[in-house]
N, C-alpha and C positions, 0 to 999 in steps of 0.2 A: 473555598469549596462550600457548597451549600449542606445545611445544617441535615436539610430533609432527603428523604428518598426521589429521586428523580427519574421516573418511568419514562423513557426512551421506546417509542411503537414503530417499528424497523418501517411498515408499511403509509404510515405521514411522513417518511423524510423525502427529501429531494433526490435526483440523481440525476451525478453531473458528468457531460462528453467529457471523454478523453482525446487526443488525437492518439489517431493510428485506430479508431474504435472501440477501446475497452471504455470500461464505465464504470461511476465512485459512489458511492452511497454511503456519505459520511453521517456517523451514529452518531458518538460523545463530538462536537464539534463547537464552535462558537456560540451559537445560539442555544443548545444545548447541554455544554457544559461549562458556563464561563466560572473561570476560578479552576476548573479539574488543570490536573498537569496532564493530562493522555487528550489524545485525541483519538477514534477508531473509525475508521467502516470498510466497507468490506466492496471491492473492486472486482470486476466481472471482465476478463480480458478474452476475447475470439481468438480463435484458430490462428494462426499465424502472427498474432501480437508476440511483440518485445520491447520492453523501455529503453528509452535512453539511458544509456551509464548517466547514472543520478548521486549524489551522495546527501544525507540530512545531518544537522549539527546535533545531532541526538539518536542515540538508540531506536531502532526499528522491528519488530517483532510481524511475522506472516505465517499465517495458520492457514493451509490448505484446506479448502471444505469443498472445492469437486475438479475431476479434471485433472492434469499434468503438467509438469511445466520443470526448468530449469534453471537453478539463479546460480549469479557466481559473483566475488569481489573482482575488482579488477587488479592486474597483478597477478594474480592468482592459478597457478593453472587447475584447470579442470572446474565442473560443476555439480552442483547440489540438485539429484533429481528433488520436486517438488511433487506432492500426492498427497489423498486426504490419510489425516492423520499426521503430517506432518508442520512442524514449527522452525523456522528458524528468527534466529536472532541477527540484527545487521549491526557492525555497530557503527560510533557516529562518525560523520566525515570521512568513511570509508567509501569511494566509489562501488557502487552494484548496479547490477541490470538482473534483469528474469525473462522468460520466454516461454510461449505456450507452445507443449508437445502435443501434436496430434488433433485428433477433428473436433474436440470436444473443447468449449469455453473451460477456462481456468479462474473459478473463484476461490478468489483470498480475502481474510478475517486481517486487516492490519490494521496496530496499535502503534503511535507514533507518540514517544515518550516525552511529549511538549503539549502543550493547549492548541498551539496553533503548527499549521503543516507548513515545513520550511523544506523545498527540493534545490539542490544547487545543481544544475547540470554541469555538464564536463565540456561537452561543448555547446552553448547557449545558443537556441535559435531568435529570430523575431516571434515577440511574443511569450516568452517563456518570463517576464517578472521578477 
């Protein structure tokens, strides 16, 4: 981890397609913070997105900052409305997926508690790495 302060300007990062349409604008990221254990940025998902049941080898942290949406473990019955103001915690190797309520995009603030972004899907498609 670097010695110095590292000023991160939200509006010089990239942003990268997702399938299904939602989009990623990764902040603390490789280039950005090599050496940090977190990785963050914050995912801009439309009206009608859902993830694939996905699970990471580490802790997952999502901070709602607009919009509505629904996540749940798998397993699990029932789900976790999503709204600003809201955080939850995933934890690791745990299968989850989320989905957007209603006509408004669902942006989320997620911190991925590794350097690097590690997704295992549930069921792998071509293309998923």
């Amino acid at each position: 981890m670097p010695d110095a302060l590292t000023v991160i300007r939200h509006a010089e990062r990239p942003t990268v397609a997702f399938a299904g349409g939602a989009t990623y604008q990764p902040i603390i990221g490789d280039d950005t913070g090599a050496g940090m254990p977190i990785r963050t940025g914050i995912q801009t998902s439309p009206p009608g997105y859902q993830t694939r049941l996905h699970s990471h080898p580490y802790t997952e942290v999502l901070t709602v900052i607009e919009g509505r949406g629904e996540a749940w473990l798998a397993g699990v019955e029932g789900v976790v409305p999503l709204e600003p103001g809201v955080s939850i915690a995933l934890p690791a190797n745990r299968p989850h997926a989320f989905r957007v309520v209603g006509d408004r995009p669902l942006v989320t603030f997620g911190i991925h508690a590794s350097g690097k972004r590690i997704v295992n899907y549930v069921e792998p498609q071509p293309g998923d790495g």
